[in-house]
N, C-alpha and C positions, 0 to 999 in steps of 0.2 A: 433600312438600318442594317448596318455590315456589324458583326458577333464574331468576335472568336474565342473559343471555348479550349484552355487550358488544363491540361488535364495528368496526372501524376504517369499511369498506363491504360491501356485499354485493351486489359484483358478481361475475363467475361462476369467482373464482380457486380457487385448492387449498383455501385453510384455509376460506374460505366455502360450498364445495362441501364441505367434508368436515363442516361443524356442519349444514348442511341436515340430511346422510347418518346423524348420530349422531342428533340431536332425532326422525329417523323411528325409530332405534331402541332408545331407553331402555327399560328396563322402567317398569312401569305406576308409580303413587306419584310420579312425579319431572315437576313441572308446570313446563315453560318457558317463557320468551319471550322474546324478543332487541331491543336495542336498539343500531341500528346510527347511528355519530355523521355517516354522510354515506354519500352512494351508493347509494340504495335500489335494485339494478340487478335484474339476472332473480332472484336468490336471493331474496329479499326476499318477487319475489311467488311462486313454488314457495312458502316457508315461508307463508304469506297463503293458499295454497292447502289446503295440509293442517293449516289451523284454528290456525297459532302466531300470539300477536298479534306484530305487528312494531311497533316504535317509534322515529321517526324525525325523529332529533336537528336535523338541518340543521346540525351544523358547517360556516362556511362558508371554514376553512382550519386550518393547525396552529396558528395562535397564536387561536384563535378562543378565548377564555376563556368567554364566557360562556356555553359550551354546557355547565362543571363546574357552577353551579348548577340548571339544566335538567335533567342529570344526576343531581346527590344530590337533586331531588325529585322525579322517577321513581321512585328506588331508595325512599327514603319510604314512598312512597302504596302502592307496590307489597308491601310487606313481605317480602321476599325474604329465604329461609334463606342464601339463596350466591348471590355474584356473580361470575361465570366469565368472564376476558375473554378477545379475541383479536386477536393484530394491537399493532403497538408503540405509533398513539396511543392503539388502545384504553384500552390496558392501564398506559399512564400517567393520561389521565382516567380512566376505567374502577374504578382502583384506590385512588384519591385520593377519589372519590364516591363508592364505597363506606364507605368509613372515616367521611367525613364523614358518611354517613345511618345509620352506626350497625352497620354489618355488619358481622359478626366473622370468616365464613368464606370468604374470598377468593382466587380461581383462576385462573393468568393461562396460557394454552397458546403455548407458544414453537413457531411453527408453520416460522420458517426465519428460523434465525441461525448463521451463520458466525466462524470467530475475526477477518475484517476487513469484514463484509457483515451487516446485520441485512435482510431484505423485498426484499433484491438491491441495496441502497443501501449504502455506504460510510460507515464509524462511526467516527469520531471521538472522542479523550477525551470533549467535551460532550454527545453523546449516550448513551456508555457511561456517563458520570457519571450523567445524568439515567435511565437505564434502572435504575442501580441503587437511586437514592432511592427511585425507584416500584416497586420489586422488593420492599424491605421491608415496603411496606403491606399487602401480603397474606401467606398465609402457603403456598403451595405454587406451582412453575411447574410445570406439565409440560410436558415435554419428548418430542417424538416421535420421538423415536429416540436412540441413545448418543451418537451424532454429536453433537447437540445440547445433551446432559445434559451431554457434556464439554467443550463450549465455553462452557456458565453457568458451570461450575465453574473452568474458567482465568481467565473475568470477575470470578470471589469471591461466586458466590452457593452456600451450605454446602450440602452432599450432603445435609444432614436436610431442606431447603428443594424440593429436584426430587424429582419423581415422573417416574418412563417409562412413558410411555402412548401406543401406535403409533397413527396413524391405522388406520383401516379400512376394509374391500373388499366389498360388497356384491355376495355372491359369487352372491346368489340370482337377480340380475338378468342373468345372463351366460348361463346355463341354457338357450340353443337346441336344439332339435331337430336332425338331419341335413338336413332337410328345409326346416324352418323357416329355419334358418343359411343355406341356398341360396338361399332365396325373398330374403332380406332382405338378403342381400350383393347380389345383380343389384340390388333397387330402392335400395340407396344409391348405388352403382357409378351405375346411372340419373343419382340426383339429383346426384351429383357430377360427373356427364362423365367418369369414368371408364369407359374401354370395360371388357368381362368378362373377354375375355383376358390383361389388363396384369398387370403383377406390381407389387403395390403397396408400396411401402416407407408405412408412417405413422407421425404423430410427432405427442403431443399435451403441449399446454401453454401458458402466456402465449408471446404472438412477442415476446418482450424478449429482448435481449444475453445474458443468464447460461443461457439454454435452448439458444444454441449452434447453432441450427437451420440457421445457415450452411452447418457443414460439411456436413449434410447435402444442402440443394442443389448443395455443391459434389461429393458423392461423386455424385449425381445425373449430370451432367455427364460421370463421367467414366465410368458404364455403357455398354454395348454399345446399339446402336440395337435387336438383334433381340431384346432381353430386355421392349422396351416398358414399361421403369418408371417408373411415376408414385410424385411427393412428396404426399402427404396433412396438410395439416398440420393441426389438429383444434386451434383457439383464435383469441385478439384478441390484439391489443397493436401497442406504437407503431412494433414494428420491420416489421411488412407490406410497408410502399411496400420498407422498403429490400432483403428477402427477393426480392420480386417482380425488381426492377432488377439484384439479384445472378445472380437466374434468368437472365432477360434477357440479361445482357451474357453468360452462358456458354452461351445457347442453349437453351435447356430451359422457356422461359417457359410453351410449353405443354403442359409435364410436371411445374407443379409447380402445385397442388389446394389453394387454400384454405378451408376451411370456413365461418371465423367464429368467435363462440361457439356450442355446440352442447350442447344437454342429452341426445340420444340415443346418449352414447357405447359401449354394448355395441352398436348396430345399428351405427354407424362402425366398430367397430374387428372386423366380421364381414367387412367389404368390406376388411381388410387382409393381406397375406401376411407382413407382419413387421412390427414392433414396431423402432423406433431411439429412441433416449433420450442425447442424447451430450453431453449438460450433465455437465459436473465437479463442482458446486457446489449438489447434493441435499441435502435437510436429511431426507426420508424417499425416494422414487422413489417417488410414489404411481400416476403413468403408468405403472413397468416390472411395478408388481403389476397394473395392469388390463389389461397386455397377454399375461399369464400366464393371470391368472382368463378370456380369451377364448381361450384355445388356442395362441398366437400363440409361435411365436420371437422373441426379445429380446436384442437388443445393443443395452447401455448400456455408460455411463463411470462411473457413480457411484450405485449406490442401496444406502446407508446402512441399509433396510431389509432385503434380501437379506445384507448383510454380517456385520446381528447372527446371522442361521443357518450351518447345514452349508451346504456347495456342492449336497447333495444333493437341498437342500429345494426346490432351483429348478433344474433340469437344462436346461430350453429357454432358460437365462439365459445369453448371454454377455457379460465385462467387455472390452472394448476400448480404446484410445487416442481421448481425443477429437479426431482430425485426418480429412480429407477419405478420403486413402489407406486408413486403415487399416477405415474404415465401409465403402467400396469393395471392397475386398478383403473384408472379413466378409460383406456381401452379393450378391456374387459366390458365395461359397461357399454360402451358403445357396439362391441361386437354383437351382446346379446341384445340390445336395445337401439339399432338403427335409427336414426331420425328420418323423415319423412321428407324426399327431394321435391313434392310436389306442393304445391299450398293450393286453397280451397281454389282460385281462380288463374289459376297455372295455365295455358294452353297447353293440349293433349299434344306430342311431340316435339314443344319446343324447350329450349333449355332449362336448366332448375331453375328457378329462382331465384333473384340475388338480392341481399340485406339490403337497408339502405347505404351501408357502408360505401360500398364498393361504389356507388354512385356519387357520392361524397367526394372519392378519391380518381374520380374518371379523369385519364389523362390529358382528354380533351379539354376539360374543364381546369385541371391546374397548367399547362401549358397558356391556354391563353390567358392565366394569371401571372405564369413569370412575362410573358410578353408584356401585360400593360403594366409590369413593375419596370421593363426597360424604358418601355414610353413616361413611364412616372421620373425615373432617373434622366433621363435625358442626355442628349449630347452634356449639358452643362453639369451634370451630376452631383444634382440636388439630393439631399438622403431621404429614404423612404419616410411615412410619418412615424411618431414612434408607436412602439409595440404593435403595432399594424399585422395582422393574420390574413393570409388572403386564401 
């Protein structure tokens, strides 16, 4: 089965991080390649590295039209069983040039969409109009989580139409030793400037408005000096300068750690003592599952993926208010009251522990679930059954 995976850009966000993470793990039979319409950023060349061709549209904005011809003669030449898009202009081009070169089995992943917020942007009759014209060209969206399958369906897209299908955790990569997890927390700590001693609060994600990251500088601020807690914050985006200046003006400038973009994130998140996530506004918590799968205590505001399970499945999880005070106070208590990385039948230097969550979400395991969705869809592109969760 020939796949090609359309895709807005591939620079180093969640949904382009998370189609790297899947295409490493299909089962065999299922032949990819992705054609991304602009942004060929760090993803692009990882995907270039482990042998996917990449194709690379040069849209050179959203009214850019003539990259839909471009498009339906890729899909053409390429002959492709299924066209799988991602990303909202994907998936308006994406879906439109499918149709036009002839393909019947068409796939769109609704990676984060809100009932007033599509990508973190603000939606409007005319782009819900326009979302749903292009929603009929195909014939399945998935949806990553219920969060999101219920906000297609208050927009009028039919329950026979969605598939749930979680992102996934590539739980194998988290896998430290006692030993090794020692070694590799000191040499990030190193490369960050963080001293060994410190007590590190971290927080990963685009630095944009909806991730919230404020409060956390501002719970920052209001810690004890003797506690020596540093902010970690593990991504890009436009909101940096003003992060930095918020630092700044409450004192803390240099207690709060920016990384960048970073593709080492199980060695980052070893040199962490806690996990914060205090965005309202998750369409999965792919950050609170990867602070879990490393052992880590976790307080969020919002993961949508913890909420489809029991409380029991994620125990080092806590929900709190997203405001300054109340992070402050959750990490207070955790400094003085550490949770226990070991459980009674732990083996003596092997990794912490992990909920059942995270095995829930293993990418092995939802990969070869979008696979037999393609096998379910078929060359003839029959729609999924309804309301169906895989």
């Amino acid at each position: 089965m020939r796949v090609l995976h359309v895709i807005t850009g591939l620079a180093g966000g969640g949904a382009e991080q998370q189609l790297l993470l899947t295409l490493r793990h299909l089962p065999p039979g299922i032949d990819c390649e992705v054609a991304t319409l602009t942004n060929p950023g760090s993803v692009a060349s990882a995907l270039r590295a482990d042998g996917v061709t990449v194709h690379d549209l040069r849209m050179r904005g959203n009214r850019d039209l003539a990259v839909l011809p471009r498009l339906t003669r890729l899909i053409r030449r390429g002959r492709y069983d299924v066209v799988h898009t991602h990303l909202y202009r994907a998936g308006l081009y994406g879906r439109l040039a499918a149709r036009l070169a002839g393909v019947r089995t068409v796939l769109a992943t609704e990676h984060s969409l809100h009932a007033g917020t599509i990508e973190g942007r603000p939606v409007g009759t005319g782009v819900r109009t326009l979302y749903l014209a292009a929603e009929r060209l195909g014939h399945t969206t998935v949806a990553v989580s219920r969060q999101v399958a219920g906000t297609l369906g208050d927009w009028g897209v039919p329950a026979q139409r969605i598939a749930v299908l979680p992102n996934g955790i590539d739980a194998a990569r988290y896998e430290l030793l006692a030993l090794e997890r020692l070694l590799v927390r000191q040499s990030v700590r190193d490369q960050c400037g963080l001293p060994l001693g410190s007590w590190v609060v971290g927080a990963v994600g685009r630095l944009v408005p909806g991730k919230r990251f404020g409060v956390l500088v501002e719970a920052l601020a209001g810690l004890p000096p003797e506690l020596d807690a540093r902010l970690l914050l593990v991504g890009e985006g436009p909101q940096r300068a003003a992060l930095r200046a918020l630092a700044a003006d409450l004192g803390v400038a240099d207690r709060l750690h920016c990384t960048g973009e970073r593709a080492d994130l199980p060695e980052l998140l070893a040199a962490m003592d806690v996990l914060a996530a205090p965005s309202e506004q998750e369409t999965f918590g792919l950050a609170v599952l990867e602070g879990l799968t490393a052992g880590l205590p976790v307080c969020h505001s919002g993961c949508p993926a913890l909420e489809a399970l029991p409380a029991e499945a994620a125990p080092g999880a806590r929900k709190i208010a997203s405001d300054p005070a109340a992070y402050r106070a959750a990490l207070l208590d955790l400094a003085a009251h550490p949770p226990a990385l070991r459980s009674a039948g732990a083996r003596p230097g092997g990794p912490p522990p992990r909920p059942p969550a995270v095995a829930h979400y293993d990418i092995t395991r939802t990969a070869s679930e979008l696979a037999a969705l393609y096998q379910r869809l078929g060359p003839a592109g029959v729609p999924a059954p309804a309301g169906r969760e895989t």
